[in-house]
TILUM-178988 format. One record per atom (N, C-alpha, C): atom name; residue in three letters; x, y, z. Coordinates in Angstrom, 3 decimals. Layout:
BEGIN
NODE;CA;ALA;X;Y;Z .
...
// end
This chain:
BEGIN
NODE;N;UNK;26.673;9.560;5.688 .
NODE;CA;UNK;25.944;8.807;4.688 .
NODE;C;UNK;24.989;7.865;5.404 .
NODE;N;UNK;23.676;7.690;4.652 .
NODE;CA;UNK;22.745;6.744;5.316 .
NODE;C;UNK;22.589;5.753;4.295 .
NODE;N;UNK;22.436;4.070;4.649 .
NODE;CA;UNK;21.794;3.695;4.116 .
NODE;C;UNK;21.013;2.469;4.632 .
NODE;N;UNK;19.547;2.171;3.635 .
NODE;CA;UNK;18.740;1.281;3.841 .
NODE;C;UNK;19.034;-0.229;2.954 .
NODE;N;UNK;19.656;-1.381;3.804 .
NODE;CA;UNK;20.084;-2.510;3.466 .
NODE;C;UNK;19.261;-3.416;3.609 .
NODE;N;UNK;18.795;-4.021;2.515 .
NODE;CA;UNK;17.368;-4.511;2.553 .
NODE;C;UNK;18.025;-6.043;2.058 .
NODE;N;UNK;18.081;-7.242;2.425 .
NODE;CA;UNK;18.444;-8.934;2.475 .
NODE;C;UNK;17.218;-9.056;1.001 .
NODE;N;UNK;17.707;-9.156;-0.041 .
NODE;CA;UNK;16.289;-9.830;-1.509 .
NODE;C;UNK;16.910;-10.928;-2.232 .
NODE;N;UNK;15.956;-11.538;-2.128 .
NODE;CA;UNK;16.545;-12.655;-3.542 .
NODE;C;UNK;16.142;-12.555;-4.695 .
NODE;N;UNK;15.465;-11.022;-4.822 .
NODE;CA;UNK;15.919;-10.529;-6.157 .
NODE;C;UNK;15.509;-9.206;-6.576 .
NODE;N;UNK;16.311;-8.179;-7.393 .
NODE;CA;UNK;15.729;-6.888;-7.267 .
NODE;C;UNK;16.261;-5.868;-8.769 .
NODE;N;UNK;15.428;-5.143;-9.086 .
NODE;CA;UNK;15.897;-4.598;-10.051 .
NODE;C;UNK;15.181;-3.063;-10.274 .
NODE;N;UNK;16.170;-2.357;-11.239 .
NODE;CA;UNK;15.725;-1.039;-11.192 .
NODE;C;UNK;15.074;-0.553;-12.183 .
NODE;N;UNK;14.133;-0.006;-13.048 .
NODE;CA;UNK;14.173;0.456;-14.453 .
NODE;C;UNK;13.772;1.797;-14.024 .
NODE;N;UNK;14.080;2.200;-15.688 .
NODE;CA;UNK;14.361;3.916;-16.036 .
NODE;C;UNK;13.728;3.790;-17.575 .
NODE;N;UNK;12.386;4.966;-17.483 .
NODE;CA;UNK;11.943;4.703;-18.763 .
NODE;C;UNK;11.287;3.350;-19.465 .
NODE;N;UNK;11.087;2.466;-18.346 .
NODE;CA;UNK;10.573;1.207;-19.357 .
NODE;C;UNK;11.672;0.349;-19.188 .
NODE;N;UNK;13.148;0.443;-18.896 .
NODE;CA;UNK;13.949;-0.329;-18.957 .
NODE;C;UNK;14.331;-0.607;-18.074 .
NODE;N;UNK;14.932;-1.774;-17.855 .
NODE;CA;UNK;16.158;-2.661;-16.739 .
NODE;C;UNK;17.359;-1.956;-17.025 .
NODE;N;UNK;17.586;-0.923;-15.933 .
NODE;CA;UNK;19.180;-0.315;-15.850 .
NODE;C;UNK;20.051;-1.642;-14.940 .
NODE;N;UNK;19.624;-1.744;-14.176 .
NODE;CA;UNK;20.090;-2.483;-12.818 .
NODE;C;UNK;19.385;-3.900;-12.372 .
NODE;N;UNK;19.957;-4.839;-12.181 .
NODE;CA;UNK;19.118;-5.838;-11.748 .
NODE;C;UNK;20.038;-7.430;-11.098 .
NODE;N;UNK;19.429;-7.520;-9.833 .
NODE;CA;UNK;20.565;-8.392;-9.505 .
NODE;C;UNK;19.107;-9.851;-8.679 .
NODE;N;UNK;20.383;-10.980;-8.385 .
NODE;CA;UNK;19.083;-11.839;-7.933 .
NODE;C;UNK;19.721;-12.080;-6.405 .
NODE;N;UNK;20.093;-12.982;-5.471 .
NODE;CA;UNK;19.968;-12.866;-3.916 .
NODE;C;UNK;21.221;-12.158;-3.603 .
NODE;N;UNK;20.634;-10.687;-2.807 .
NODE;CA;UNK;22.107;-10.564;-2.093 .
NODE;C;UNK;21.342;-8.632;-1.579 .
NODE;N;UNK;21.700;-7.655;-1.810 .
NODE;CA;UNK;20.952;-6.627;-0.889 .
NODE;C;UNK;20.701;-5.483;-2.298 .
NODE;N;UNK;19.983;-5.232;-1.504 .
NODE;CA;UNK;19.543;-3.100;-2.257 .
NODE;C;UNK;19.752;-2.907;-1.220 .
NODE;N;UNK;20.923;-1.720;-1.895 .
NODE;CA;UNK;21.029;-0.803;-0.815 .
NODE;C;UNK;20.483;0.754;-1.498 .
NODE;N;UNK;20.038;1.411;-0.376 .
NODE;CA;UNK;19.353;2.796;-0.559 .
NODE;C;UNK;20.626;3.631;0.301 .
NODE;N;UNK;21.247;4.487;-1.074 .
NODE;CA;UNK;21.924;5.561;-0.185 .
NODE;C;UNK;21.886;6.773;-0.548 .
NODE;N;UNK;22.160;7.634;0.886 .
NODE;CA;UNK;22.005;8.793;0.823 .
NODE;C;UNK;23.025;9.462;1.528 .
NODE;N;UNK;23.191;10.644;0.292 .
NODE;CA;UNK;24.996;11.136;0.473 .
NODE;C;UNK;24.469;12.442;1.554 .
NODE;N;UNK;24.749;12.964;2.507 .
NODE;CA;UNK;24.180;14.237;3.329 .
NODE;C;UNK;25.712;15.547;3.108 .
NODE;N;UNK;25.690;16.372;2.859 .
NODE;CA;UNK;26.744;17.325;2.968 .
NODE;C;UNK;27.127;17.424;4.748 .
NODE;N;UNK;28.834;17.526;3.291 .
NODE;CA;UNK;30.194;17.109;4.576 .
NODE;C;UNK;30.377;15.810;4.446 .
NODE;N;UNK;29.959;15.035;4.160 .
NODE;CA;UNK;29.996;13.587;4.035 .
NODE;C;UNK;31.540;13.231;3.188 .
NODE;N;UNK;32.156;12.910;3.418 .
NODE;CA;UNK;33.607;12.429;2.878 .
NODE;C;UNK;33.795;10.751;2.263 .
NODE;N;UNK;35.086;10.629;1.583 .
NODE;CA;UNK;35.344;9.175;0.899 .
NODE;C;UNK;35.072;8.459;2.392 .
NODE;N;UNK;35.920;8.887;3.259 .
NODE;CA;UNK;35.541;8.072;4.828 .
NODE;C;UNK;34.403;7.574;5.305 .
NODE;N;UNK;33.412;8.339;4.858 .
NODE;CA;UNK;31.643;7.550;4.996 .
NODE;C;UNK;31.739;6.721;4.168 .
NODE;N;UNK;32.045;6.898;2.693 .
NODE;CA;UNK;32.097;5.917;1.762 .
NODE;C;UNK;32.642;4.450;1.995 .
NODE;N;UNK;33.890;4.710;2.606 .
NODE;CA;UNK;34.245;3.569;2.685 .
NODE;C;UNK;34.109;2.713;3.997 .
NODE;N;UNK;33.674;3.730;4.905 .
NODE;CA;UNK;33.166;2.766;5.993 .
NODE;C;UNK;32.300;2.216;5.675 .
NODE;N;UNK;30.684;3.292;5.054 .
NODE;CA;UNK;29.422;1.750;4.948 .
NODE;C;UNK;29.746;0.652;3.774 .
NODE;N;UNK;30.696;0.832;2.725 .
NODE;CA;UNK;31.076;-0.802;1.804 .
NODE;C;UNK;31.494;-1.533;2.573 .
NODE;N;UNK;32.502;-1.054;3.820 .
NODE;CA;UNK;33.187;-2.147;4.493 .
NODE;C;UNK;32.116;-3.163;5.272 .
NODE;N;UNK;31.348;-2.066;5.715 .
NODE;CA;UNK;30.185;-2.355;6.732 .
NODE;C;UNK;29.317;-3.357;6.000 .
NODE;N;UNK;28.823;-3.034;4.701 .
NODE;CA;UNK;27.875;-3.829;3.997 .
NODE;C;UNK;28.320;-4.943;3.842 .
NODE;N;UNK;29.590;-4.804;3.241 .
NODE;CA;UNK;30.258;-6.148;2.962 .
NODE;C;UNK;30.457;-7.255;3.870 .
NODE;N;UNK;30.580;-6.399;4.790 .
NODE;CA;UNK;31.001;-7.246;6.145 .
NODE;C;UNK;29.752;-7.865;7.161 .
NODE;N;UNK;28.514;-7.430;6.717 .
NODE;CA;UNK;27.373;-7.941;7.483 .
NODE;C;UNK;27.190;-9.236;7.026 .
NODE;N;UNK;26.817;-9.924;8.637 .
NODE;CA;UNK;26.254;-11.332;8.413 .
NODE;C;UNK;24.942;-11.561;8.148 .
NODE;N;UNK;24.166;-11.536;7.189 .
NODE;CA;UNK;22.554;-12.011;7.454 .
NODE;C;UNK;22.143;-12.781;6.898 .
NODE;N;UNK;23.233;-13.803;5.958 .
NODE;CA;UNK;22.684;-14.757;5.444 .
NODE;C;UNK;22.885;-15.773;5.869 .
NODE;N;UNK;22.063;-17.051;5.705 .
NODE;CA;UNK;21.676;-18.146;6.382 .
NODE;C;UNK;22.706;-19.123;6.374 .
NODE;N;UNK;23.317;-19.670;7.426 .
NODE;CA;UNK;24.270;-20.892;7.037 .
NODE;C;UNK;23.397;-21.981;7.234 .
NODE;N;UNK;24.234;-23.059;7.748 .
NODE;CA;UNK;23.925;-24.508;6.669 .
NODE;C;UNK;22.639;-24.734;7.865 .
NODE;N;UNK;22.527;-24.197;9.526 .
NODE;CA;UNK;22.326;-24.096;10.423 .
NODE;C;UNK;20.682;-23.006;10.291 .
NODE;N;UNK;20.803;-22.711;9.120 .
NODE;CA;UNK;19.283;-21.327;9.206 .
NODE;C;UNK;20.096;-20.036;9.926 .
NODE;N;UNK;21.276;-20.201;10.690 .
NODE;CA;UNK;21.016;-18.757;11.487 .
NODE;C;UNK;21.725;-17.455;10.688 .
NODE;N;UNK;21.830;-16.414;10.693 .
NODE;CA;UNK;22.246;-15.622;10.059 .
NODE;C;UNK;23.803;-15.378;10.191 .
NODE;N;UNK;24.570;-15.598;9.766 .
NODE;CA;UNK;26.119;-16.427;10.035 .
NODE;C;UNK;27.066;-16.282;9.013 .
NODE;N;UNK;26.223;-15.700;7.074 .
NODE;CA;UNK;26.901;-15.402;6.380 .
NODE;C;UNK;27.290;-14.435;5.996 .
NODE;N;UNK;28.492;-13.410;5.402 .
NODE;CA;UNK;28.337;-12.565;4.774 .
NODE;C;UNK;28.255;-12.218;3.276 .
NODE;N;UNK;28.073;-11.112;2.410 .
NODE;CA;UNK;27.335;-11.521;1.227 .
NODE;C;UNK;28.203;-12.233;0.531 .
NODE;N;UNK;29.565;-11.993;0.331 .
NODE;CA;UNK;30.822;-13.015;-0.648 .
NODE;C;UNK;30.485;-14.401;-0.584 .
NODE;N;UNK;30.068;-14.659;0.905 .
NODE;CA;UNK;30.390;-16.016;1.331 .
NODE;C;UNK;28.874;-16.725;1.243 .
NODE;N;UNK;27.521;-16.295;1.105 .
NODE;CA;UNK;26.641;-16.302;0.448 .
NODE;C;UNK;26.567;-16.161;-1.253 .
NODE;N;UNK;27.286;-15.802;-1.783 .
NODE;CA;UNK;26.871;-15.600;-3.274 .
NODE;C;UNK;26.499;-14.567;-3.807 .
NODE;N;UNK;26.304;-13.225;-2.710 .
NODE;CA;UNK;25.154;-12.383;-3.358 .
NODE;C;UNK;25.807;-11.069;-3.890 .
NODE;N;UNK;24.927;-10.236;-4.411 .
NODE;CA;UNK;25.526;-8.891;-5.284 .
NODE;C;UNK;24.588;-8.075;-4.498 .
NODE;N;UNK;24.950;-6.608;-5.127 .
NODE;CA;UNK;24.410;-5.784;-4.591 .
NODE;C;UNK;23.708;-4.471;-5.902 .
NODE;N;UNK;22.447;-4.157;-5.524 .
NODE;CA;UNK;22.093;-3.369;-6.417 .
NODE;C;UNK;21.736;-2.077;-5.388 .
NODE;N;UNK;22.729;-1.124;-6.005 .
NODE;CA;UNK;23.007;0.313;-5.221 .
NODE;C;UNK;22.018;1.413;-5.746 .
NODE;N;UNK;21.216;2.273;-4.936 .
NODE;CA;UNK;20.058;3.491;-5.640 .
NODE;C;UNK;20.531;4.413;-4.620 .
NODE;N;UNK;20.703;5.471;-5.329 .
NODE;CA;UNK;21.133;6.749;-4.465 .
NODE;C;UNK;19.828;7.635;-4.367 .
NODE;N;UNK;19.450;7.758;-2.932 .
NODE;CA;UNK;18.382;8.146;-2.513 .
NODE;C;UNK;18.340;9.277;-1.491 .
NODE;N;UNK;18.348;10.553;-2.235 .
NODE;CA;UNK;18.689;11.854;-0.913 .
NODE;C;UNK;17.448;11.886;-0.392 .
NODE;N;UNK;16.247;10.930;-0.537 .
NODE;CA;UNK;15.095;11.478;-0.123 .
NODE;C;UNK;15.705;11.272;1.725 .
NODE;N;UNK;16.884;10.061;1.672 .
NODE;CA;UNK;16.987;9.346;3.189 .
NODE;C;UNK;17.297;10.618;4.295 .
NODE;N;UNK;17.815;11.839;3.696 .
NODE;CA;UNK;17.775;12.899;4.391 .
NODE;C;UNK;16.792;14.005;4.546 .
NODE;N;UNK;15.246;13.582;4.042 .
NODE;CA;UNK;14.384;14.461;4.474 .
NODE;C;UNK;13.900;14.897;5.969 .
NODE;N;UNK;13.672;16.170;5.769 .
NODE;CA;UNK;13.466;16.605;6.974 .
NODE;C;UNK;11.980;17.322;7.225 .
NODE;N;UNK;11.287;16.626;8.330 .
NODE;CA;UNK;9.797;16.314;8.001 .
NODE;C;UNK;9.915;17.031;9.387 .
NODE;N;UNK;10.696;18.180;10.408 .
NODE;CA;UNK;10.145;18.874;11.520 .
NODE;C;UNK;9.050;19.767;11.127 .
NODE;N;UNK;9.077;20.668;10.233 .
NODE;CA;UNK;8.638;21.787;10.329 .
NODE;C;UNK;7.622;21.055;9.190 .
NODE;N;UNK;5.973;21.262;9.360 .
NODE;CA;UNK;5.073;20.632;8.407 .
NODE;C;UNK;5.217;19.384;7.804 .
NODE;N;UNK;4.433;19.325;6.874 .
NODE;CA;UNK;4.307;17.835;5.897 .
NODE;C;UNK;4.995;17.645;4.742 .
NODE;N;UNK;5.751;18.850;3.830 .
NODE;CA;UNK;6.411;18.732;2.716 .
NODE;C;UNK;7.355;18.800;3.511 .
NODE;N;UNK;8.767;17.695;2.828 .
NODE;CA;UNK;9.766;17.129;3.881 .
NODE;C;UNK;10.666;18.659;2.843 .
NODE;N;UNK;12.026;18.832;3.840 .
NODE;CA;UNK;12.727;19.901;3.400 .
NODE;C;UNK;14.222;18.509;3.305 .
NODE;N;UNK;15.301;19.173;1.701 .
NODE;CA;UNK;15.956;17.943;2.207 .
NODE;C;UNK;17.521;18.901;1.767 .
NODE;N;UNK;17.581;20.236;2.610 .
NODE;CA;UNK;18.579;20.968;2.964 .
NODE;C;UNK;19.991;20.046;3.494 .
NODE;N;UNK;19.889;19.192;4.099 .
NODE;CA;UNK;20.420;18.567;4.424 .
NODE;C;UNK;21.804;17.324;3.433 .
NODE;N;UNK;20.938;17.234;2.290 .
NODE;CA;UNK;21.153;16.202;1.792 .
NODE;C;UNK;22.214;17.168;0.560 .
NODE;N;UNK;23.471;16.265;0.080 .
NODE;CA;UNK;24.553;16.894;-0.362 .
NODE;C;UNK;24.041;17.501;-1.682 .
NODE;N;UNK;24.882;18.221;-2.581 .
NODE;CA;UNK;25.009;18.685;-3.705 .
NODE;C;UNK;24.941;17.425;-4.355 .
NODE;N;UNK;24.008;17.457;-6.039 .
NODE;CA;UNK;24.253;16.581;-6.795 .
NODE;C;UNK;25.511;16.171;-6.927 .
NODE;N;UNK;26.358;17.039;-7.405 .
NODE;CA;UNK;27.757;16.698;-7.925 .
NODE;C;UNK;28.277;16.438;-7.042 .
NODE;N;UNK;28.610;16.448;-5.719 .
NODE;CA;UNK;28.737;15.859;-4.432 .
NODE;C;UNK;28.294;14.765;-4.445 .
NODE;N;UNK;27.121;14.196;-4.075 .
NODE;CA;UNK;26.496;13.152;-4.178 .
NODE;C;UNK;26.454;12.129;-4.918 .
NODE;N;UNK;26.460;12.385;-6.058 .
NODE;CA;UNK;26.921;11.609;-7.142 .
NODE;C;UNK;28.545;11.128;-6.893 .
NODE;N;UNK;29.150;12.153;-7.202 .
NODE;CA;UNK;30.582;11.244;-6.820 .
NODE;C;UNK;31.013;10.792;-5.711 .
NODE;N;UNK;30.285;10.782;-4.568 .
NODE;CA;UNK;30.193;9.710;-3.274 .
NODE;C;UNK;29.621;8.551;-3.437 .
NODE;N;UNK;28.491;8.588;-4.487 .
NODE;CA;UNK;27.523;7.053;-4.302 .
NODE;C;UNK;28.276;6.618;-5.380 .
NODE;N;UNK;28.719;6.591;-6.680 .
NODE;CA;UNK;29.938;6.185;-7.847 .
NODE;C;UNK;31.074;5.882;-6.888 .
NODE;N;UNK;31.419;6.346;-6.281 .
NODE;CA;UNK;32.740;5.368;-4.790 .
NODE;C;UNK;32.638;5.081;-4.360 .
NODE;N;UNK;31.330;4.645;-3.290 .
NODE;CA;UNK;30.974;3.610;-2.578 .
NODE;C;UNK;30.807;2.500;-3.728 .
NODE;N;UNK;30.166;2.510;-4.679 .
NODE;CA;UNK;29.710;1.400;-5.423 .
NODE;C;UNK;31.234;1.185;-6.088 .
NODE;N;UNK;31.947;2.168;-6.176 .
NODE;CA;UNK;33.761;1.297;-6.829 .
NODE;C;UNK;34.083;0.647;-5.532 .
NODE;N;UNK;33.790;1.131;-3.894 .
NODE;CA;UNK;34.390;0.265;-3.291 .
NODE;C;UNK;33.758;-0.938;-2.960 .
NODE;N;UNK;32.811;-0.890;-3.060 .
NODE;CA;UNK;31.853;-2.624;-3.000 .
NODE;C;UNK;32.611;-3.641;-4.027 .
NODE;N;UNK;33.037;-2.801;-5.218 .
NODE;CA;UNK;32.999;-3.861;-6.343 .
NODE;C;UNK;34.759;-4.188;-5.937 .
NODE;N;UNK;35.209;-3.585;-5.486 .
NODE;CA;UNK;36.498;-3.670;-5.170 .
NODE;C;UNK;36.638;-4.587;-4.334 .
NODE;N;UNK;36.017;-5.091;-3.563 .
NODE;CA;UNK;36.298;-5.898;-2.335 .
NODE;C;UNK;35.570;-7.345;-3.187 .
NODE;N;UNK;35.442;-7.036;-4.336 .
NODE;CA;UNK;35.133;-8.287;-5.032 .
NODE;C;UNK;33.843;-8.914;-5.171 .
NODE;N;UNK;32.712;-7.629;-5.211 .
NODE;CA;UNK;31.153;-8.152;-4.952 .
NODE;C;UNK;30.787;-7.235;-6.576 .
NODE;N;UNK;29.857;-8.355;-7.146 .
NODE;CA;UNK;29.119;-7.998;-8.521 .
NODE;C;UNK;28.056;-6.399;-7.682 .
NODE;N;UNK;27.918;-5.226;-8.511 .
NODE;CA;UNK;27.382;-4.384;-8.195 .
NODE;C;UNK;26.825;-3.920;-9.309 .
NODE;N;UNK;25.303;-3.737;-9.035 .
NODE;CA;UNK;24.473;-2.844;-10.400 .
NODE;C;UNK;24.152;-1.660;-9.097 .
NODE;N;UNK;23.731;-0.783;-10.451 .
NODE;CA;UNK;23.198;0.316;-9.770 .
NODE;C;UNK;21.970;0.872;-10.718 .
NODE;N;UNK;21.497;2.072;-10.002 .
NODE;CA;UNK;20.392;2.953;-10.684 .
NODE;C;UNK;20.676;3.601;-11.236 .
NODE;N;UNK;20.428;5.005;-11.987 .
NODE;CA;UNK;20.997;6.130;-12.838 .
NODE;C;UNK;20.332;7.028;-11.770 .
NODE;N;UNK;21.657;8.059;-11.211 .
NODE;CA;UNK;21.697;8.949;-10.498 .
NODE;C;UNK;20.745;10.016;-10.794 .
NODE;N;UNK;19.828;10.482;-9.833 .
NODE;CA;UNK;18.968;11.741;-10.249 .
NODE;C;UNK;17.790;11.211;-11.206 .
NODE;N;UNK;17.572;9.836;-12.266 .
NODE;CA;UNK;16.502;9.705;-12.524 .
NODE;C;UNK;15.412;9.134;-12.113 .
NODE;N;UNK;14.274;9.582;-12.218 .
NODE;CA;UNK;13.102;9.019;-11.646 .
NODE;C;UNK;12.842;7.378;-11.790 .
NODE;N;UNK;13.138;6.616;-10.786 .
NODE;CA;UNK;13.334;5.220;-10.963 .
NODE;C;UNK;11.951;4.167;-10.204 .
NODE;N;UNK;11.792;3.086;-11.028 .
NODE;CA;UNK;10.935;2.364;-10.649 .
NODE;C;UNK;11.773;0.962;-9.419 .
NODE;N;UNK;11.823;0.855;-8.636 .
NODE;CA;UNK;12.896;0.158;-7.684 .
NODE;C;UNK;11.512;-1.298;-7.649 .
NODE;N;UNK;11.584;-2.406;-7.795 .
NODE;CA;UNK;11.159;-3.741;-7.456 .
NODE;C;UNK;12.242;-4.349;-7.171 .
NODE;N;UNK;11.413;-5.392;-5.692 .
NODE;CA;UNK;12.531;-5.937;-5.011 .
NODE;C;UNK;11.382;-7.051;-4.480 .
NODE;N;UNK;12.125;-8.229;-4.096 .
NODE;CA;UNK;11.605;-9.206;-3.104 .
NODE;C;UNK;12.345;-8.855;-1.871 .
NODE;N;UNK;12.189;-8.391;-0.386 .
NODE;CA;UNK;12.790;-8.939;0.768 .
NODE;C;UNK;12.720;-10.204;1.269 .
NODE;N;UNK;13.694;-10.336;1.714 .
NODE;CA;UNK;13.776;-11.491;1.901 .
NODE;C;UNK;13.971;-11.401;3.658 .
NODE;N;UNK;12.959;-12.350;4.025 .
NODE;CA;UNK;13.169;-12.503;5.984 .
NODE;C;UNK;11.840;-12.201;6.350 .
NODE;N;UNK;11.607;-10.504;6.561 .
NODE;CA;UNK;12.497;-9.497;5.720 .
NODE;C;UNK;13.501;-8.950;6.259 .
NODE;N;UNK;14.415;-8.743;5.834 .
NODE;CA;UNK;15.882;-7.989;6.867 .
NODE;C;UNK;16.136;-6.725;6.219 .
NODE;N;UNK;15.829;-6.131;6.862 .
NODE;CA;UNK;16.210;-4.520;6.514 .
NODE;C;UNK;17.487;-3.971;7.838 .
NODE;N;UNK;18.277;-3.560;7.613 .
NODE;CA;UNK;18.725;-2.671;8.075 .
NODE;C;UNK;19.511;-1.651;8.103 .
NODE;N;UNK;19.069;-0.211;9.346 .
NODE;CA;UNK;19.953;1.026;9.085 .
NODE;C;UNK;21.053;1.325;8.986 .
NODE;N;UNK;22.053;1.591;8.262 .
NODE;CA;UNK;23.603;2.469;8.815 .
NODE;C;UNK;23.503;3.912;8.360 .
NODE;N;UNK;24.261;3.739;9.527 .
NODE;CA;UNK;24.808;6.075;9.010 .
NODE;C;UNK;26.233;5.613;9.755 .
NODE;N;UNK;27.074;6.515;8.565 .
NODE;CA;UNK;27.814;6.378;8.805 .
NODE;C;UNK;28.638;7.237;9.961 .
NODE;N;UNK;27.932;8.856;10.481 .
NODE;CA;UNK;27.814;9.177;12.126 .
NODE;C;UNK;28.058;7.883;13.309 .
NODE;N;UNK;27.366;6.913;12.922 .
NODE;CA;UNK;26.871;6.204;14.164 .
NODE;C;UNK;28.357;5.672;14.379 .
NODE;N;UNK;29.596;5.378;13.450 .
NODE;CA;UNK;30.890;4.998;14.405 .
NODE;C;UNK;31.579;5.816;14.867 .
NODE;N;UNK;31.335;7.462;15.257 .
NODE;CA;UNK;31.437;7.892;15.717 .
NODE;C;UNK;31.217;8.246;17.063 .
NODE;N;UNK;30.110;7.683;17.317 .
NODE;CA;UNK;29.415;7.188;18.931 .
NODE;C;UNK;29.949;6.729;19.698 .
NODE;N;UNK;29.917;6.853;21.265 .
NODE;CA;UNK;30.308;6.097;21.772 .
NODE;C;UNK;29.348;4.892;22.350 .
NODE;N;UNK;29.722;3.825;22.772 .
NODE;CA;UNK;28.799;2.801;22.689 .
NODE;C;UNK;28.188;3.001;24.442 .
NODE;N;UNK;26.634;2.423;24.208 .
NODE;CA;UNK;25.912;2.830;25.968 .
NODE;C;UNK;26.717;0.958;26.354 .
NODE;N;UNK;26.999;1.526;27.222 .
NODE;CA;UNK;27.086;-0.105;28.670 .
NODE;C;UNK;27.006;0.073;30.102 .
// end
């Protein structure tokens, strides 16, 4: 699983004209379910999200994590994160899981966010969505959930 964790103090989704989703300081996350991907990706990047420090303590430095900041999270499931742009300019996204796969991976990551006790909106799976966001910093950053599989360079 990949996703793009973006620090906003405020962000929301609509579908059709409407506010499905909408939260004010704390992250969008962009995820993307890839086949083979298991509850185990799932629950590593909530742990992971949950567990990142990037918000500001009393000090400015980045020192909080989101509970302990205040913030929520508004979740968009995005298979575009597995396009594959080798071969020409139209990206191929072979890669990226089955809807029904996919869907019930990004619906369990977002039960396990909310589980660990963080407010969570989300997007509507598969529809064409309008995503507005403020970043904030800006702090973006990558996880895949591959990468704790690595071993670390020293």
């Amino acid at each position: 699983m990949r996703a793009v964790v973006q620090r906003v103090s405020e962000a929301k989704v609509v579908v059709e004209g409407q506010i499905v989703g909408q939260i004010g300081a704390g992250f969008l996350v962009l995820l993307g379910v890839r086949r083979g991907d298991t509850l185990e990706d799932a629950a590593y990047l909530a742990r992971k999200i949950a567990g990142l420090r990037v918000f500001p303590d009393g000090q400015g430095k980045m020192n909080l994590g989101l509970a302990e900041a205040g913030g929520e999270v508004l979740a968009v499931s995005q298979f575009t994160l597995y396009a594959d742009t080798r071969k020409g300019n139209r990206p191929g996204f072979s890669e990226a899981a089955s809807p029904d796969e996919g869907k019930r991976l990004y619906e369990r990551f977002c039960d396990l966010l909310a589980e660990q006790g963080l407010h969570v909106e989300t997007g509507v799976f598969q529809a064409d969505m309008k995503v507005h966001l403020v970043n904030d910093g800006p702090v973006t950053i990558l996880l895949d959930s591959s990468e704790r599989l690595r071993p670390t360079r020293g």
